[in-house]
C-alpha positions in Angstrom: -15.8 79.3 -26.4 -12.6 78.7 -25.0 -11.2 75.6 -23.6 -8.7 74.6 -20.7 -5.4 72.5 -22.0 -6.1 69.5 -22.9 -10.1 69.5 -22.2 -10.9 69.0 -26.0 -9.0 68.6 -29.2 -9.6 68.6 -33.2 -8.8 66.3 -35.2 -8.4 66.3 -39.3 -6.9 63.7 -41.6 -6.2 63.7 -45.2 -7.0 61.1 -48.0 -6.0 61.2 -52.1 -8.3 59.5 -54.3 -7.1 57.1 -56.4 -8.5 55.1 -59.3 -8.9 51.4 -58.6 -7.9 49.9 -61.8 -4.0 51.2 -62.0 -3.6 54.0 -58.8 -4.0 56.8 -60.5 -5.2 59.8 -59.0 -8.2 61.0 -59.8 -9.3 64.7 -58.9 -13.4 64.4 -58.5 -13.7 65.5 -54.8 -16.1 67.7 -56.3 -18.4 64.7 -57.7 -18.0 63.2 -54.6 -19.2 65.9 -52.6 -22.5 65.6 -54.9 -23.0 62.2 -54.6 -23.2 62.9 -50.8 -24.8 66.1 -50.3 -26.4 67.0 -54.2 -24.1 69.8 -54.9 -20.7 71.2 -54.5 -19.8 72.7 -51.3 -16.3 73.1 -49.3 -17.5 71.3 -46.0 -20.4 68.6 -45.7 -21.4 67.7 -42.1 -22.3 64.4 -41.7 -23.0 64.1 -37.8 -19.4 64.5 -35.9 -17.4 64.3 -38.4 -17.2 66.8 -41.6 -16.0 66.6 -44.7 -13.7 69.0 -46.2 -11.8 69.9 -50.1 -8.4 71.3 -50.0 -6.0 73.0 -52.3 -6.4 70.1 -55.0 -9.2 68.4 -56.3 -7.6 64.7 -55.3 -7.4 65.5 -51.8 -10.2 65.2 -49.4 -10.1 66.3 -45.5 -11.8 64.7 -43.1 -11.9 66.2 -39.3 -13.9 66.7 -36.1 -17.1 68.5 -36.2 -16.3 71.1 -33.6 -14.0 69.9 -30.5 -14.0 66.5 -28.9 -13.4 65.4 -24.9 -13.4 61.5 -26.5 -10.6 60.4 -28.6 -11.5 56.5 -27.7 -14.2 56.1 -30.2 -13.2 58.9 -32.8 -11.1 55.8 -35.1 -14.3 53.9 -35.8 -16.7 57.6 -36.5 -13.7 58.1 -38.8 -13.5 54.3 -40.4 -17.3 54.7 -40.9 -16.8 57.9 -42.8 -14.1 56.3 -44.7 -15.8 53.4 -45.7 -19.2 56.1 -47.0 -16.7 57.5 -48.6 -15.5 54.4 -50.6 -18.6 53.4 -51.1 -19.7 56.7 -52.8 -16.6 56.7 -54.9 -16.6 52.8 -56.3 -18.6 53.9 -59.1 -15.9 56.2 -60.4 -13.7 53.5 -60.2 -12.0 55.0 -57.1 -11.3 55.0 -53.7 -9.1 56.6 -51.0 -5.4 56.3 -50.5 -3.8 56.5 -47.5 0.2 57.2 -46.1 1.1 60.5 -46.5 2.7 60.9 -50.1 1.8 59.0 -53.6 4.5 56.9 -55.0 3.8 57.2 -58.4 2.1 61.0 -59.2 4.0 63.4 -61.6 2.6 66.7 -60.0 3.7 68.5 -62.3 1.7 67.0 -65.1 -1.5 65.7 -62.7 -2.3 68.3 -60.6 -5.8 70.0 -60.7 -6.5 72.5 -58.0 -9.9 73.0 -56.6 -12.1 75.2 -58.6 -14.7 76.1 -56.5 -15.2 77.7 -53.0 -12.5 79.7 -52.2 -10.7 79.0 -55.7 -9.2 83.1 -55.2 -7.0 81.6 -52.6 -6.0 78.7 -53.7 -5.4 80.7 -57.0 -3.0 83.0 -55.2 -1.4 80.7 -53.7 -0.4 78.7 -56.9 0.2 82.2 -58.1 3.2 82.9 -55.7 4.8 79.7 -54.9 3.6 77.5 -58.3 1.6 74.5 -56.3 2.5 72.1 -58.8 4.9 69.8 -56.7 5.4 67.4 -54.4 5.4 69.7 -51.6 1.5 71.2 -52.6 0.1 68.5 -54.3 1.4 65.4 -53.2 1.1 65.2 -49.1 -1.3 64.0 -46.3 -0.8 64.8 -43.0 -2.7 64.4 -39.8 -3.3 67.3 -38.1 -3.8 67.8 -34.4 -5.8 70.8 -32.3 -5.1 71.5 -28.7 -6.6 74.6 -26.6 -5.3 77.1 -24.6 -7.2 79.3 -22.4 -4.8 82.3 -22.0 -1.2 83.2 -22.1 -0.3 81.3 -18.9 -1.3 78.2 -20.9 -0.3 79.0 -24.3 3.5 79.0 -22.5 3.0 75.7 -21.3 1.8 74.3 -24.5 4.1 75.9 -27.1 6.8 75.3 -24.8 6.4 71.4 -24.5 4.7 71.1 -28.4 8.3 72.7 -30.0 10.3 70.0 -27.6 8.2 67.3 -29.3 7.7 68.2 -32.8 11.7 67.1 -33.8 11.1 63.2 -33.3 7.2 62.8 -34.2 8.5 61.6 -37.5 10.1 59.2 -35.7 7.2 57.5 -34.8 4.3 58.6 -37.3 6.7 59.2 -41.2 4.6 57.7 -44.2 6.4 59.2 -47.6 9.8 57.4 -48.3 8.6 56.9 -51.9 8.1 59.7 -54.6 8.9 59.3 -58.3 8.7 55.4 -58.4 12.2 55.3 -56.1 13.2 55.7 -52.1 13.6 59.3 -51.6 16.4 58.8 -48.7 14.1 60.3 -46.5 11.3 58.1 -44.8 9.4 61.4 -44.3 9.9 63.2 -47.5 6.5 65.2 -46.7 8.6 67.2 -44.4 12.0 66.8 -46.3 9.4 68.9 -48.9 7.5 70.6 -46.3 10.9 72.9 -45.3 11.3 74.3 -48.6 8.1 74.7 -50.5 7.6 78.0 -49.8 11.0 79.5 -50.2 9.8 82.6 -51.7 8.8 83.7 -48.5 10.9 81.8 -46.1 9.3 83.5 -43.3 6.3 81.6 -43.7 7.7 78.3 -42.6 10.8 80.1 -41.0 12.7 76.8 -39.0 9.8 74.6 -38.8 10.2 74.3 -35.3 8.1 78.0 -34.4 10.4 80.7 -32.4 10.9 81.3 -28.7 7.7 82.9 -28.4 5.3 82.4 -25.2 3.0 84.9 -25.0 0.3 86.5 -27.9 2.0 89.3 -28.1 5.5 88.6 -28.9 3.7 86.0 -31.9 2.3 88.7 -32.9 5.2 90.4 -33.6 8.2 88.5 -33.9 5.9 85.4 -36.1 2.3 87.1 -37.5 3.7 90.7 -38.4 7.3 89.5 -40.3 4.6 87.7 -42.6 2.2 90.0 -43.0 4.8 92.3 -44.3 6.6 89.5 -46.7 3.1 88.9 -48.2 2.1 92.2 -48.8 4.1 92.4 -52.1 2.1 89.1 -53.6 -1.0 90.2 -52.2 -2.1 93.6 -52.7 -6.0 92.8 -52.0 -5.0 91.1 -48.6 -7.0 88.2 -49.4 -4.9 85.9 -47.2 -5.2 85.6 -43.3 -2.2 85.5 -41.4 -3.2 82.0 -39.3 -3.5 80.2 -42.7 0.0 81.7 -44.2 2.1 81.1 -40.3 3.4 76.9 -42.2 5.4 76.4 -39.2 5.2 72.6 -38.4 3.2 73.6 -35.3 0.7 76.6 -35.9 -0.6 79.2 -33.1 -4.4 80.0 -34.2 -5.2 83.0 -31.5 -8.6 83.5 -33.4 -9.7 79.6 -31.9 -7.5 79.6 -29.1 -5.6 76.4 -30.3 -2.2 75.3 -31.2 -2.2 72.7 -34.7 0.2 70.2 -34.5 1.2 69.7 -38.5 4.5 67.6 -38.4 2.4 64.2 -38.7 2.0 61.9 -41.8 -1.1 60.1 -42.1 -1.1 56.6 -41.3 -2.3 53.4 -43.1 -5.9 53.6 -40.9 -7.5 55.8 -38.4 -6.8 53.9 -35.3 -3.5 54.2 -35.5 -3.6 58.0 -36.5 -5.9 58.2 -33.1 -3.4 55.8 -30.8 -0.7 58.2 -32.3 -2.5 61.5 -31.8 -3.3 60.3 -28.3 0.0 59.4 -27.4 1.6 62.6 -28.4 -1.4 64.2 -26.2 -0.3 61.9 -23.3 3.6 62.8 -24.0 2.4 67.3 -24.1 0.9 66.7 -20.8 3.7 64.5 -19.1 5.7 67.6 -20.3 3.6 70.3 -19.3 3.4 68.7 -15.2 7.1 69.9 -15.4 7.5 66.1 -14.4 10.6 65.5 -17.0 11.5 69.1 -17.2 10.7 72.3 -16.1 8.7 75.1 -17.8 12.2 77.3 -17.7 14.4 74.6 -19.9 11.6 73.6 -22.0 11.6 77.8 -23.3 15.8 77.5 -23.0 16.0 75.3 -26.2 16.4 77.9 -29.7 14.6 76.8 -33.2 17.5 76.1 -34.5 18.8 73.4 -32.6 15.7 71.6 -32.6 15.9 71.6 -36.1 18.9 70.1 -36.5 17.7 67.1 -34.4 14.5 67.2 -36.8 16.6 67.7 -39.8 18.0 64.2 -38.9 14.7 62.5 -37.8 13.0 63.1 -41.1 15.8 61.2 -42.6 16.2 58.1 -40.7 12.5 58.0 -38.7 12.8 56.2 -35.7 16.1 54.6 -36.2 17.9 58.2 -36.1 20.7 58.3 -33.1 19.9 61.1 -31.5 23.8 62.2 -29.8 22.6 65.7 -28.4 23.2 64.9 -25.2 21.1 67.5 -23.1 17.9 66.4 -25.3 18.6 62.8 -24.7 18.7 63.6 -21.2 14.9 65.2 -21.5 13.8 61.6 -21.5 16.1 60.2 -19.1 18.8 58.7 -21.0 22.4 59.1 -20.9 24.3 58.1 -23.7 23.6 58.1 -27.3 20.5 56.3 -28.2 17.8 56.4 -31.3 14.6 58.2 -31.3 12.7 54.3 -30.6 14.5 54.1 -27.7 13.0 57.8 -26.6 9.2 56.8 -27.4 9.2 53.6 -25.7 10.6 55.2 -22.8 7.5 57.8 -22.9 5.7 54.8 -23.8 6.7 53.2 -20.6 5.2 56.4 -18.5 2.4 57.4 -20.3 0.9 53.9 -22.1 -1.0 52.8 -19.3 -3.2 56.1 -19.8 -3.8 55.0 -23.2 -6.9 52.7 -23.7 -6.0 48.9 -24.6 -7.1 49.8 -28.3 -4.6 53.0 -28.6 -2.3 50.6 -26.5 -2.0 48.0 -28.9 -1.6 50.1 -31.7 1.5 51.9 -30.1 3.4 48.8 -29.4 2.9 47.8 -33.1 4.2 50.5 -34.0 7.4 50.3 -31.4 7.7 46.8 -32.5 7.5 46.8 -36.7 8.5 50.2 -37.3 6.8 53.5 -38.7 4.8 53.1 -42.0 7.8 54.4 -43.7 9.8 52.0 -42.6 7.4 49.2 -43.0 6.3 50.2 -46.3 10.1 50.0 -47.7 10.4 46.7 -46.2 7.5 45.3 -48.3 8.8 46.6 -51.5 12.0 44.7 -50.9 14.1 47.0 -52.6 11.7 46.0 -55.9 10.8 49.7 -57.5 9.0 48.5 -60.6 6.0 50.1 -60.8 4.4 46.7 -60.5 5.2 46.0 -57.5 5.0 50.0 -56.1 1.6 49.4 -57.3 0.7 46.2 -55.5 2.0 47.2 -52.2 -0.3 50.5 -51.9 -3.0 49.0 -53.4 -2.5 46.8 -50.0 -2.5 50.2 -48.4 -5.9 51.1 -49.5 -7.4 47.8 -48.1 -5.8 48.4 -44.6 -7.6 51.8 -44.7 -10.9 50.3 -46.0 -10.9 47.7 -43.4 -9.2 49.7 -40.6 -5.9 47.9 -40.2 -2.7 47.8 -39.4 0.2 47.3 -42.6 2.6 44.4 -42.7 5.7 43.8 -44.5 
């Protein structure tokens, strides 16, 4: 079925299991799969929300069972999932880790990928661009879905999601530590995320997807320059196009739906719904034309975006943002930094927010991303001691659906 913009919306997060007694991960999705559902399967649904293994065996997905109209209860379905899942995995010594990158794991050394279901892709893939790295095996992201009906409203959408996607890490960037140090990027998921498939840069191409607005032109100016770079790597064509298309915001024409991938996960669920419905909020401010119109939206090229993004996965929400003809996008002037640009959204779309997404926002505007937060509780301290202690405090804001404090 096919939905109108903005009438429904998918949403998946990402969670690395860890071992209780020293952080470690531990790659046993597949036992806790059986625990739940008595054997080993890729999805498990369990009511409206379903559970889901990805390319390693210490990451598990959890997303929307079909599409959703109601984002205002979907944090506590996903707490209550959360907490199941904890509860399942306490006798392994192990629970779930949240932000979007672990601090401490040597991927070249710890990761296992996922042996069952689907194992000939995942194969493939660690085949051509060796998964062993930060980039493959170390990341959690939130990702978003939003419909489109036809090309009309794919224009509208792509146009306003590519405006957006530079300064999302400004508000939602979780990974400033890798290796046991700060990486000089608060989101070092993307930083990562550019490069990790350079053997076909295609794939990814910019990050921020090409001036395209209409199924066709994707087709052939995004779908078909893959196809072709694949073909070499994958002579029984057992990858789809959709799933090899890494830009940070993905056009899936077989659902109708545009993923939004730029996002790291946060510390709990409510704020990765109070973020995910404020982006929404922000796509449809843009799509009314209301800041700017359809025309200007389509006027800006990849690569300038990029070099605005480049920035923002740097420096988060204290990059100064001194492109002058984006700054005015959002009604300001002179040089100001990407905080300044999401409280100004914040200040026309929060009052379509409910109090609960509300009051996670303005935590958020007020104490910083989780990056930013998280550095400020190690207190430039990067013994693995004290690495340690602060994301074990990570994993009880997620068990008990809270926000992080320095």
């Amino acid at each position: 079925m096919a939905y109108h913009l903005f009438e429904v919306y998918g949403i998946e997060l990402e969670y690395m299991l860890v071992r209780q007694s020293n952080l470690e991960i531990n790659p046993i999705v597949d036992k806790l799969f059986i625990e739940k559902n008595g054997s080993i399967t890729s999805d498990i649904e369990n009511d409206k929300i379903e559970w889901s293994n990805e390319l390693v065996a210490h990451v598990v997905e959890m997303k929307t069972n079909g599409p959703t109209s109601d984002l205002s209860g979907l944090d506590i379905l996903f707490s209550n999932n959360i907490k199941e899942m904890n509860a399942h995995l306490k006798k392994f010594d192990t629970c779930l880790l949240p932000s979007a990158s672990h601090p401490l794991m040597d991927p070249h050394t710890q990761t296992k990928l996922w042996e069952h279901d689907h194992n000939e892709i995942y194969s493939l893939y660690n085949k051509i661009f060796d998964c062993k790295g930060h980039g493959w095996s170390n990341v959690q992201s939130m990702h978003i879905n939003l419909p489109f009906f036809d090309d009309l409203e794919f224009e509208r959408l792509h146009a306003a999601i590519r405006l957006i996607l530079p300064i999302i890490p400004g508000l939602a960037a979780s990974s400033p530590v890798l290796d046991g140090k700060f990486t000089g990027f608060k989101d070092t998921r993307m930083e990562y995320y550019k490069t990790n498939q350079k053997e076909i840069p295609h794939m990814t191409g910019k990050v921020i997807p090409e001036q395209v607005f209409n199924k066709t032109d994707y087709y052939k100016k995004i779908f078909e320059p893959i196809k072709d770079a694949i073909k070499p790597f994958d002579a029984e064509n057992i990858l789809d196009h959709h799933f090899l298309n890494s830009r940070g915001a993905i056009s899936r024409f077989d659902r109708n739906a545009i993923e939004i991938r730029v996002i790291d996960i946060q510390e709990n669920p409510s704020a990765d719904i109070a973020i995910a419905a404020f982006i929404i909020e922000v796509l449809k401010l843009l799509v009314s034309e209301e800041l700017v119109s359809l025309e200007d939206q389509k006027s800006w090229h990849e690569n300038d975006l990029f070099l605005i993004f480049d920035e923002v996965i740097r420096n988060a929400e204290n990059t100064l943002i001194t492109d002058k003809k984006y700054l005015a996008i959002f009604d300001l002037q002179k040089d100001g930094d990407v905080k300044k640009i999401w409280k100004n959204l914040y200040k026309r779309v929060g009052d379509k927010l409910s109090e609960n997404h509300q009051r996670h926002i303005e935590f958020i505007l007020q104490h910083g991303s989780l990056a930013t937060r998280i550095l400020k509780a190690i207190r430039n301290d990067f013994s693995k001691e004290n690495i340690k202690k602060v994301y074990f405090r990570l994993t009880d804001c997620l068990a008990e659906n809270r926000m992080f404090r320095p």
